[in-house]
N, C-alpha and C positions, 0 to 999 in steps of 0.2 A: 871468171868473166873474160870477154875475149879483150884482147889487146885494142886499146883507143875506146874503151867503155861500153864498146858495142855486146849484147850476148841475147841469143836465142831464150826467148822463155821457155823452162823445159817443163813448168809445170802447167795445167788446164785452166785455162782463162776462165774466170765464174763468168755467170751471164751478167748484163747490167742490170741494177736496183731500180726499182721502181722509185718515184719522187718519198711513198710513203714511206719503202725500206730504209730509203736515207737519212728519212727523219726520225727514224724510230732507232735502228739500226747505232747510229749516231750519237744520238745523246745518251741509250744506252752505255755503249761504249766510254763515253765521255768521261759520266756518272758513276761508274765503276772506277775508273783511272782517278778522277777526283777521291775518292772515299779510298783506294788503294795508295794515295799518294801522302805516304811520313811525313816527308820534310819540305816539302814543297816552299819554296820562299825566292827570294833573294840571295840567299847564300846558296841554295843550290841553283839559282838562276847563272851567279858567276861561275861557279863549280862549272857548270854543263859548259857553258861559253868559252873556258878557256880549256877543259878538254876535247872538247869536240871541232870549233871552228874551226876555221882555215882561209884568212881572207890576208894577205900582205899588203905592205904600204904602196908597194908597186901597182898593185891591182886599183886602191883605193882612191890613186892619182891617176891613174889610165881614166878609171871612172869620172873622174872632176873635169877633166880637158877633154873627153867625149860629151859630155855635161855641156859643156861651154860651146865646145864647137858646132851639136846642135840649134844652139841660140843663135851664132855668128851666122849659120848656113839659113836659118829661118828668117835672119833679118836681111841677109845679100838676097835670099830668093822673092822676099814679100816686095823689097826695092825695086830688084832688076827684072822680076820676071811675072810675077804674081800680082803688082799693080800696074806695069803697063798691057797686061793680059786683058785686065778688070776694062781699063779705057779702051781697048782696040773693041771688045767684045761690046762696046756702051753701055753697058750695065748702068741702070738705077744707081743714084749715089747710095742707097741703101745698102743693095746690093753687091755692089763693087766695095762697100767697108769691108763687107763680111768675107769678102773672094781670098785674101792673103790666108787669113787662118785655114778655113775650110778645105784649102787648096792642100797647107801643107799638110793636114792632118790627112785627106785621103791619099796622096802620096808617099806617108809614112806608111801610115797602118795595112794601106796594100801590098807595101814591100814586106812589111811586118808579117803581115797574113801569112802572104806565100813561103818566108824561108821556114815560115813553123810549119806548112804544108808538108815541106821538102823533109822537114826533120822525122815529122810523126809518120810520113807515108813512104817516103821515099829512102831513109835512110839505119834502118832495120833496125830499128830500138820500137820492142814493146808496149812502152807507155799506151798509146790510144786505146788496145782490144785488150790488154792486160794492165789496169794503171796501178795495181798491186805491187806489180814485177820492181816499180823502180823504189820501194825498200830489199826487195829480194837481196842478200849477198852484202847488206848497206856495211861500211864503215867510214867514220870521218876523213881519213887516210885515199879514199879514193880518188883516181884522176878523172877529172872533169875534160872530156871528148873536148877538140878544140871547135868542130862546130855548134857542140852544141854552148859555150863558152863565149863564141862570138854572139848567141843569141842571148845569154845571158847581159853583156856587154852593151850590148845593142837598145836590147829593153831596160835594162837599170840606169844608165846615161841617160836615155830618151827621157824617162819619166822624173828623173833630175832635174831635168830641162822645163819638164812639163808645170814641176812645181812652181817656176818661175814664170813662168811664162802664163799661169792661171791668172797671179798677183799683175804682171807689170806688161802683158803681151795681149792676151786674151778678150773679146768683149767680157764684159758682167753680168752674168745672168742669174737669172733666178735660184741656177741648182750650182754657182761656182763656189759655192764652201764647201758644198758637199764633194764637187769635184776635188776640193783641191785633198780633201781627208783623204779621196780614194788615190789619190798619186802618194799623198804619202804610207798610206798602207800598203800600195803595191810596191811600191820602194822596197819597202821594208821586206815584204815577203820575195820578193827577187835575191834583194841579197843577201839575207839570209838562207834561203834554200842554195842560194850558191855557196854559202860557207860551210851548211852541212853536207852539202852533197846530195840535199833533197832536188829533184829535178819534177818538180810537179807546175811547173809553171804553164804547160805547151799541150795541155787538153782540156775535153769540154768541161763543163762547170755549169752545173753542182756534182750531176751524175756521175761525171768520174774521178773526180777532184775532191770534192769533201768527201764524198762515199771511202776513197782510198786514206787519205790522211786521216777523216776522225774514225773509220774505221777497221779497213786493216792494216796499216800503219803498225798497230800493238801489235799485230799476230807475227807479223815477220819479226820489227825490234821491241820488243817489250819496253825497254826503257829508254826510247827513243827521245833525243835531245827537244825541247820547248815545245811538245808535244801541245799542250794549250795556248801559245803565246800562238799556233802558226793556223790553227784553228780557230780562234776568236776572229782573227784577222780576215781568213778566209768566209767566215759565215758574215761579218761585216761589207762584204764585197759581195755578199750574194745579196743582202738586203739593199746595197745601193742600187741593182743591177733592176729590181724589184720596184724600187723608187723612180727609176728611169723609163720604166719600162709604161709605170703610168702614166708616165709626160707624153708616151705613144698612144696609152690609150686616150688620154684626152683628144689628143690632135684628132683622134680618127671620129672619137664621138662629136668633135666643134664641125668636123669637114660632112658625116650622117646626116647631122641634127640641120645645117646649113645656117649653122653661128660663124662661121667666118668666110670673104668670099675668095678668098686666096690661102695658100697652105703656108702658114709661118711656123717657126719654132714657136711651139709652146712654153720654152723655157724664158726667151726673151721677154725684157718688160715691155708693158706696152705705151706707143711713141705719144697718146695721149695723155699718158698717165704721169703726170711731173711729181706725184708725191713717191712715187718710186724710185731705189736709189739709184736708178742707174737710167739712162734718157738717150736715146737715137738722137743724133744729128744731122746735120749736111756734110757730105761727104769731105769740103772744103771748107773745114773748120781753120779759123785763125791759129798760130802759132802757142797766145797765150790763152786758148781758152782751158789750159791747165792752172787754176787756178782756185783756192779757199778750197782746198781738199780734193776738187774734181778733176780727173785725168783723162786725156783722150785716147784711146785704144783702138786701131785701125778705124779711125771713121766714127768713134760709138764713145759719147761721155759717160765715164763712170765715177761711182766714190771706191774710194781705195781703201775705208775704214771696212774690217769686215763683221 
Protein backbone atom coordinates (compact mmCIF):
# COMPACT_ATOMS: atom_id res chain seq x y z
CA UNK A 1 0.00 0.00 0.00
CA UNK A 2 1.46 3.29 -0.85
CA UNK A 3 2.37 5.64 1.97
CA UNK A 4 -0.87 7.84 3.60
CA UNK A 5 -3.44 4.89 2.45
CA UNK A 6 -3.34 5.85 -0.93
CA UNK A 7 -2.55 2.53 -3.62
CA UNK A 8 -3.55 2.06 -7.31
CA UNK A 9 -5.80 -0.93 -7.70
CA UNK A 10 -3.71 -3.50 -9.57
CA UNK A 11 -6.34 -5.72 -10.08
CA UNK A 12 -9.56 -5.49 -13.01
CA UNK A 13 -12.34 -3.76 -11.58
CA UNK A 14 -15.51 -6.47 -12.21
CA UNK A 15 -18.32 -4.60 -13.94
CA UNK A 16 -21.38 -3.35 -11.67
CA UNK A 17 -24.25 -5.83 -10.54
CA UNK A 18 -27.26 -5.57 -11.74
CA UNK A 19 -30.17 -4.74 -8.70
CA UNK A 20 -31.06 -8.60 -9.19
CA UNK A 21 -27.23 -9.90 -8.89
CA UNK A 22 -27.23 -8.07 -5.76
CA UNK A 23 -30.09 -9.68 -4.36
CA UNK A 24 -29.27 -13.06 -5.32
CA UNK A 25 -25.58 -12.67 -5.26
CA UNK A 26 -25.99 -11.46 -1.50
CA UNK A 27 -27.96 -13.46 0.42
CA UNK A 28 -26.28 -16.32 -1.24
CA UNK A 29 -23.32 -15.22 0.18
CA UNK A 30 -24.80 -14.55 3.35
CA UNK A 31 -26.36 -17.85 3.71
CA UNK A 32 -23.27 -19.78 3.23
CA UNK A 33 -21.19 -17.54 5.91
CA UNK A 34 -24.28 -18.16 8.23
CA UNK A 35 -24.32 -22.16 7.76
CA UNK A 36 -20.26 -21.92 7.72
CA UNK A 37 -20.29 -19.95 10.82
CA UNK A 38 -19.17 -22.64 14.36
CA UNK A 39 -19.25 -20.35 16.90
CA UNK A 40 -20.97 -17.37 16.08
CA UNK A 41 -22.21 -15.51 19.38
CA UNK A 42 -21.27 -13.10 21.70
CA UNK A 43 -18.13 -14.42 22.80
CA UNK A 44 -16.79 -14.43 19.58
CA UNK A 45 -18.53 -10.98 19.13
CA UNK A 46 -16.13 -9.72 22.05
CA UNK A 47 -13.21 -11.94 20.74
CA UNK A 48 -13.42 -10.00 17.23
CA UNK A 49 -13.91 -6.45 19.02
CA UNK A 50 -11.08 -6.53 21.04
CA UNK A 51 -8.78 -8.07 18.36
CA UNK A 52 -9.43 -6.23 15.64
CA UNK A 53 -10.75 -2.63 16.74
CA UNK A 54 -8.93 0.41 16.91
CA UNK A 55 -10.75 3.44 18.25
CA UNK A 56 -8.88 5.38 21.55
CA UNK A 57 -10.27 7.61 24.23
CA UNK A 58 -8.81 10.50 22.45
CA UNK A 59 -10.58 9.94 19.20
CA UNK A 60 -13.84 9.02 21.29
CA UNK A 61 -13.70 12.76 23.00
CA UNK A 62 -12.62 14.63 19.76
CA UNK A 63 -15.91 12.80 18.69
CA UNK A 64 -18.39 14.24 21.78
CA UNK A 65 -17.01 18.02 21.58
CA UNK A 66 -17.43 17.87 17.51
CA UNK A 67 -20.95 16.42 18.62
CA UNK A 68 -21.59 19.43 20.76
CA UNK A 69 -20.15 21.95 18.68
CA UNK A 70 -22.32 21.04 15.81
CA UNK A 71 -25.39 21.91 18.18
CA UNK A 72 -23.78 25.21 19.46
CA UNK A 73 -22.92 26.28 15.72
CA UNK A 74 -26.84 25.27 14.61
CA UNK A 75 -28.19 27.07 17.39
CA UNK A 76 -25.64 30.66 16.88
CA UNK A 77 -26.61 30.04 13.05
CA UNK A 78 -30.77 29.44 13.42
CA UNK A 79 -30.38 32.73 16.06
CA UNK A 80 -28.20 35.07 14.09
CA UNK A 81 -28.37 34.19 10.73
CA UNK A 82 -31.16 31.72 9.75
CA UNK A 83 -34.13 33.43 11.36
CA UNK A 84 -33.35 37.04 10.72
CA UNK A 85 -32.86 35.70 7.00
CA UNK A 86 -36.42 33.94 7.34
CA UNK A 87 -38.01 37.83 8.29
CA UNK A 88 -36.05 39.90 5.82
CA UNK A 89 -37.08 37.33 2.97
CA UNK A 90 -41.11 37.65 4.56
CA UNK A 91 -41.64 34.33 4.50
CA UNK A 92 -45.08 32.80 5.71
CA UNK A 93 -45.00 32.24 9.46
CA UNK A 94 -45.17 28.61 8.30
CA UNK A 95 -42.63 28.97 6.31
CA UNK A 96 -40.15 30.91 8.11
CA UNK A 97 -40.54 28.02 11.21
CA UNK A 98 -39.18 25.50 8.88
CA UNK A 99 -36.20 28.11 7.10
CA UNK A 100 -33.64 27.43 10.39
CA UNK A 101 -33.55 23.58 9.88
CA UNK A 102 -33.76 23.37 6.28
CA UNK A 103 -31.18 25.85 5.92
CA UNK A 104 -28.82 24.09 8.02
CA UNK A 105 -29.18 20.71 6.71
CA UNK A 106 -28.66 21.96 3.01
CA UNK A 107 -25.66 23.83 4.02
CA UNK A 108 -24.23 20.76 5.80
CA UNK A 109 -24.82 17.99 3.45
CA UNK A 110 -23.68 20.24 0.50
CA UNK A 111 -20.35 20.68 2.20
CA UNK A 112 -20.72 17.02 2.91
CA UNK A 113 -21.53 16.14 -0.62
CA UNK A 114 -18.70 17.81 -2.11
CA UNK A 115 -15.59 16.75 0.14
CA UNK A 116 -16.87 13.02 -0.58
CA UNK A 117 -16.72 14.23 -4.25
CA UNK A 118 -13.26 15.38 -3.68
CA UNK A 119 -12.29 12.06 -1.92
CA UNK A 120 -13.83 9.36 -4.50
CA UNK A 121 -12.88 11.54 -7.75
CA UNK A 122 -10.35 13.55 -6.98
CA UNK A 123 -8.04 12.09 -4.57
CA UNK A 124 -6.84 8.57 -6.11
CA UNK A 125 -8.32 5.98 -3.86
CA UNK A 126 -10.42 3.24 -5.74
CA UNK A 127 -13.34 2.79 -3.95
CA UNK A 128 -16.12 4.21 -6.43
CA UNK A 129 -15.03 2.08 -10.00
CA UNK A 130 -13.43 -0.75 -7.67
CA UNK A 131 -15.45 -0.91 -4.24
CA UNK A 132 -13.97 -4.34 -3.81
CA UNK A 133 -10.32 -2.74 -3.62
CA UNK A 134 -11.06 -1.31 -0.13
CA UNK A 135 -10.98 -4.99 1.66
CA UNK A 136 -7.99 -5.66 -0.74
CA UNK A 137 -4.50 -5.89 1.45
CA UNK A 138 -7.28 -5.21 4.78
CA UNK A 139 -5.71 -5.48 8.37
CA UNK A 140 -7.03 -3.97 11.64
CA UNK A 141 -3.46 -2.48 12.14
CA UNK A 142 -3.99 -0.10 9.16
CA UNK A 143 -3.41 3.85 9.00
CA UNK A 144 -6.50 5.63 8.25
CA UNK A 145 -5.41 8.64 5.38
CA UNK A 146 -5.96 11.84 7.43
CA UNK A 147 -8.29 13.06 4.85
CA UNK A 148 -10.07 10.62 4.64
CA UNK A 149 -10.31 10.58 8.92
CA UNK A 150 -11.52 14.04 8.72
CA UNK A 151 -14.45 12.75 6.86
CA UNK A 152 -14.90 10.13 9.08
CA UNK A 153 -14.80 12.77 11.95
CA UNK A 154 -16.99 15.08 10.23
CA UNK A 155 -19.86 12.56 9.43
CA UNK A 156 -19.78 10.66 12.99
CA UNK A 157 -20.00 14.02 15.09
CA UNK A 158 -22.63 15.37 12.59
CA UNK A 159 -24.96 12.46 13.05
CA UNK A 160 -24.22 12.48 16.94
CA UNK A 161 -25.56 15.86 16.78
CA UNK A 162 -28.34 14.63 14.54
CA UNK A 163 -29.47 12.22 17.19
CA UNK A 164 -30.13 15.12 19.16
CA UNK A 165 -31.34 17.39 17.50
CA UNK A 166 -34.37 14.71 15.85
CA UNK A 167 -35.59 14.52 19.74
CA UNK A 168 -35.19 18.36 20.99
CA UNK A 169 -34.21 20.50 17.63
CA UNK A 170 -36.16 19.21 14.73
CA UNK A 171 -40.05 19.62 13.77
CA UNK A 172 -41.92 16.09 14.28
CA UNK A 173 -43.00 14.45 11.50
CA UNK A 174 -44.40 11.65 10.46
CA UNK A 175 -41.30 9.64 9.43
CA UNK A 176 -39.00 11.12 12.70
CA UNK A 177 -38.67 7.69 14.56
CA UNK A 178 -37.73 6.24 11.61
CA UNK A 179 -35.39 8.96 11.21
CA UNK A 180 -33.93 8.92 14.30
CA UNK A 181 -33.20 4.66 13.99
CA UNK A 182 -31.51 5.72 10.82
CA UNK A 183 -28.85 8.29 12.77
CA UNK A 184 -28.37 5.83 14.89
CA UNK A 185 -27.52 2.93 12.57
CA UNK A 186 -25.47 5.23 10.69
CA UNK A 187 -23.60 6.21 13.80
CA UNK A 188 -23.08 2.96 14.37
CA UNK A 189 -21.72 1.86 11.05
CA UNK A 190 -19.36 4.99 10.68
CA UNK A 191 -17.72 4.22 13.64
CA UNK A 192 -17.28 1.12 13.37
CA UNK A 193 -15.93 0.84 9.97
CA UNK A 194 -13.68 3.41 11.37
CA UNK A 195 -12.44 1.10 13.98
CA UNK A 196 -11.98 -1.70 11.54
CA UNK A 197 -10.49 -0.03 8.92
CA UNK A 198 -13.53 -0.69 6.73
CA UNK A 199 -13.94 2.49 4.62
CA UNK A 200 -17.19 1.85 2.71
CA UNK A 201 -19.02 4.67 3.97
CA UNK A 202 -18.18 7.24 0.68
CA UNK A 203 -19.99 5.41 -2.43
CA UNK A 204 -23.21 4.57 -4.07
CA UNK A 205 -25.62 2.36 -2.35
CA UNK A 206 -26.82 -0.52 -2.76
CA UNK A 207 -24.92 -1.23 -6.10
CA UNK A 208 -21.63 -0.71 -4.76
CA UNK A 209 -22.03 -0.81 -1.13
CA UNK A 210 -23.87 -3.90 -0.10
CA UNK A 211 -22.84 -5.64 -3.39
CA UNK A 212 -19.03 -5.22 -1.96
CA UNK A 213 -19.56 -5.93 1.75
CA UNK A 214 -22.17 -8.78 1.76
CA UNK A 215 -20.45 -9.93 -1.25
CA UNK A 216 -16.93 -9.78 -1.82
CA UNK A 217 -15.96 -8.70 1.38
CA UNK A 218 -15.45 -12.91 2.07
CA UNK A 219 -13.35 -13.22 -1.15
CA UNK A 220 -10.61 -10.93 -0.17
CA UNK A 221 -10.99 -11.50 4.11
CA UNK A 222 -12.71 -14.69 4.69
CA UNK A 223 -13.01 -14.10 8.32
CA UNK A 224 -13.59 -10.74 8.28
CA UNK A 225 -14.51 -9.00 11.60
CA UNK A 226 -18.81 -8.43 12.17
CA UNK A 227 -19.24 -9.57 8.95
CA UNK A 228 -23.21 -9.54 9.78
CA UNK A 229 -23.64 -7.01 12.34
CA UNK A 230 -22.37 -4.43 9.36
CA UNK A 231 -24.62 -5.99 6.83
CA UNK A 232 -27.95 -6.22 8.64
CA UNK A 233 -27.27 -2.46 9.41
CA UNK A 234 -26.55 -1.75 5.84
CA UNK A 235 -29.66 -3.62 4.24
CA UNK A 236 -31.73 -1.72 7.11
CA UNK A 237 -30.64 1.60 5.47
CA UNK A 238 -31.43 0.53 2.15
CA UNK A 239 -34.99 -0.21 3.31
CA UNK A 240 -35.42 3.10 5.00
CA UNK A 241 -34.09 4.82 1.81
CA UNK A 242 -37.01 2.60 0.22
CA UNK A 243 -39.58 4.01 2.90
CA UNK A 244 -38.50 7.54 1.80
CA UNK A 245 -38.57 7.38 -1.31
CA UNK A 246 -42.42 6.55 -1.28
CA UNK A 247 -43.05 9.67 0.70
CA UNK A 248 -41.67 11.00 -3.10
CA UNK A 249 -43.76 9.04 -4.53
CA UNK A 250 -46.77 10.19 -2.91
CA UNK A 251 -46.05 13.89 -3.14
CA UNK A 252 -45.77 13.43 -7.04
CA UNK A 253 -48.95 11.17 -7.30
CA UNK A 254 -51.02 14.19 -4.76
CA UNK A 255 -49.29 17.09 -7.10
CA UNK A 256 -50.67 14.36 -10.89
CA UNK A 257 -53.83 13.51 -9.32
CA UNK A 258 -54.36 17.51 -8.23
CA UNK A 259 -55.14 16.42 -4.48
CA UNK A 260 -53.09 19.23 -3.17
CA UNK A 261 -52.97 22.79 -4.49
CA UNK A 262 -49.44 23.63 -3.39
CA UNK A 263 -46.33 21.27 -2.88
CA UNK A 264 -45.94 20.41 0.92
CA UNK A 265 -43.89 17.62 2.55
CA UNK A 266 -45.69 14.76 2.51
CA UNK A 267 -44.11 13.72 5.86
CA UNK A 268 -45.58 16.71 7.85
CA UNK A 269 -48.84 16.34 9.83
CA UNK A 270 -51.51 17.97 8.43
CA UNK A 271 -52.36 21.70 10.20
CA UNK A 272 -56.12 20.57 10.14
CA UNK A 273 -55.63 17.58 11.69
CA UNK A 274 -55.30 18.11 15.74
CA UNK A 275 -55.86 14.34 16.51
CA UNK A 276 -52.37 14.15 15.18
CA UNK A 277 -49.33 14.14 17.46
CA UNK A 278 -47.77 16.86 16.33
CA UNK A 279 -49.80 20.29 15.04
CA UNK A 280 -48.25 23.63 12.95
CA UNK A 281 -48.63 26.77 14.73
CA UNK A 282 -47.94 30.48 14.45
CA UNK A 283 -44.83 31.41 13.96
CA UNK A 284 -45.10 33.60 17.37
CA UNK A 285 -45.95 31.14 19.60
CA UNK A 286 -45.87 32.33 23.51
CA UNK A 287 -42.84 31.39 25.60
CA UNK A 288 -44.98 28.83 27.66
CA UNK A 289 -46.67 27.05 25.11
CA UNK A 290 -44.31 24.20 26.03
CA UNK A 291 -46.52 22.73 28.23
CA UNK A 292 -48.45 18.99 29.42
CA UNK A 293 -45.83 17.20 27.38
CA UNK A 294 -46.01 19.51 24.29
CA UNK A 295 -42.86 21.31 23.01
CA UNK A 296 -42.19 23.88 20.54
CA UNK A 297 -39.67 23.32 17.74
CA UNK A 298 -38.63 26.11 15.53
CA UNK A 299 -42.12 27.50 15.11
CA UNK A 300 -43.98 23.79 15.06
CA UNK A 301 -45.75 22.26 18.39
CA UNK A 302 -44.86 18.75 19.03
CA UNK A 303 -45.13 15.72 21.64
CA UNK A 304 -42.01 14.57 22.66
CA UNK A 305 -43.27 11.06 23.73
CA UNK A 306 -42.22 8.90 20.97
Amino acid sequence: MEPGGRRQSIRMAAPMPSYSEVLVKSFSRMNTAIAECKDCGLELSKRTLLENASLSATEGLVFLLCAAGWTLLRRAASRYLFQPLAQWCDLQPRDAAKMPESMWKLIFYTASWSYTSYLLFFADYPFFHDPPSVFYEWRPTNEVPKDMAIAYLVQCSFYGHAIYATIYMDAWRKDSVVMLVHHVITLALIAFSYAFRFWFRLYWFPLKVLYATCYSSLQSVPNIPFYFFFNILLFALTLMNIYWFLYILLLVLKVLTGRVAEVNDAREYDVEDTSRPAEHKEYDHPRNSAKDGWHQRNGIIKDKWL
